[in-house]
C-alpha positions as CSV (number, residue, x, y, z in Angstrom):
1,X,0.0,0.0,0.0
2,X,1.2,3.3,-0.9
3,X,-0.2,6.8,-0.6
4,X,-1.0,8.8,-3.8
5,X,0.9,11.4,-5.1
6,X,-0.7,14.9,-5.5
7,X,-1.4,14.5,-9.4
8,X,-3.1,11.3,-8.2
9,X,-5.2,12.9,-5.2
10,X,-6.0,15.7,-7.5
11,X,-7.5,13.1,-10.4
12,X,-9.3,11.2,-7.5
13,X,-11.1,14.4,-5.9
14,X,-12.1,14.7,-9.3
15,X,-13.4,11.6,-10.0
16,X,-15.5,12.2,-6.9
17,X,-17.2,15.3,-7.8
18,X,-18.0,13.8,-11.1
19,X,-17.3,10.3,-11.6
20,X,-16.2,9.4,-15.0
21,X,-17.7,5.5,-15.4
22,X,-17.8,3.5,-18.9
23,X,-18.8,0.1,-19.9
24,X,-17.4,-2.0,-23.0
25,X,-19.6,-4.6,-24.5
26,X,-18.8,-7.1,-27.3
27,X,-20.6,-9.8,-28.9
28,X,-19.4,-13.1,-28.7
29,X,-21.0,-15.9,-31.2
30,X,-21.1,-19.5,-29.8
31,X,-21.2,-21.4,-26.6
32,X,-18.1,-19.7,-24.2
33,X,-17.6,-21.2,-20.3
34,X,-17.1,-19.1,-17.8
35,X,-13.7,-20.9,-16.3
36,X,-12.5,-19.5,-19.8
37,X,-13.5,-16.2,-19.1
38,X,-12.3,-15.8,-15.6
39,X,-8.9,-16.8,-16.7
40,X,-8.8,-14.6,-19.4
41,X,-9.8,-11.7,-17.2
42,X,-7.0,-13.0,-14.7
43,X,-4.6,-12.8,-17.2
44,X,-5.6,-9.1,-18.2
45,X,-5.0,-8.0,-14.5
46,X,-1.8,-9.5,-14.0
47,X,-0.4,-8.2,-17.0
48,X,-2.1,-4.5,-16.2
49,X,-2.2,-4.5,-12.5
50,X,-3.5,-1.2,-12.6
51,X,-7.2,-3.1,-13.0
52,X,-6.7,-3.9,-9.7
53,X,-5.7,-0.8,-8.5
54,X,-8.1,0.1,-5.2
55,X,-8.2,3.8,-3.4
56,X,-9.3,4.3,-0.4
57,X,-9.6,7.0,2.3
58,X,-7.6,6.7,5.6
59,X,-7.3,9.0,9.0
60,X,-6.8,12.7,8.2
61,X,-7.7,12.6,4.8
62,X,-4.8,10.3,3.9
63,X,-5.7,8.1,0.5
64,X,-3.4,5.0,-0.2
65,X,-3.6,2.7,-3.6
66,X,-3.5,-0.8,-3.4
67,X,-4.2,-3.8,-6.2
68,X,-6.8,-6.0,-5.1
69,X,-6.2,-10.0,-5.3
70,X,-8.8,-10.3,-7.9
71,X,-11.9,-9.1,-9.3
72,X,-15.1,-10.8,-8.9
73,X,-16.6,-12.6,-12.0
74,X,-20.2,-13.4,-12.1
75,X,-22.2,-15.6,-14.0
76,X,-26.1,-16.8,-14.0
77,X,-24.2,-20.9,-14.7
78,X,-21.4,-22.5,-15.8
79,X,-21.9,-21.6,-19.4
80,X,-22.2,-17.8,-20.3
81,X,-25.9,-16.8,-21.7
82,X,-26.3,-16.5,-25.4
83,X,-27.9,-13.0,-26.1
């Protein structure tokens, strides 16, 4: 755990004022697991730990950055729904 630099507190006052959120979505044709998935994503953070990156607020207005172990992944089954 580290605590942010000044650009970085600067970006995440920001960010609280007026979040900036986005969503990607893709297509995918055929059956897909989800164990595929979830290693794929795991392989995304680990080569950009920065996915993982979590802020949070301590004592006296102190922020510190830290990666998270992993992600959540959800589901509805085993296999991924077919839109």
């Amino acid at each position: 755990m580290r605590r942010l630099g000044a650009l970085e507190q600067l970006y995440w006052f920001y960010d609280r004022a007026t979040p900036f959120h986005f969503v990607m979505a893709a297509e995918v044709e055929g059956q897909t697991q989800a164990d595929a998935w979830r290693n794929a994503l795991d392989r995304l953070q680990q080569r950009h730990p920065l996915f993982r990156a979590s802020i949070r607020q301590g004592p006296e207005r102190t922020y510190t950055s830290s990666l998270m172990t992993q992600h959540g992944f959800r589901s509805e089954s085993s296999q991924m729904r077919t839109f």
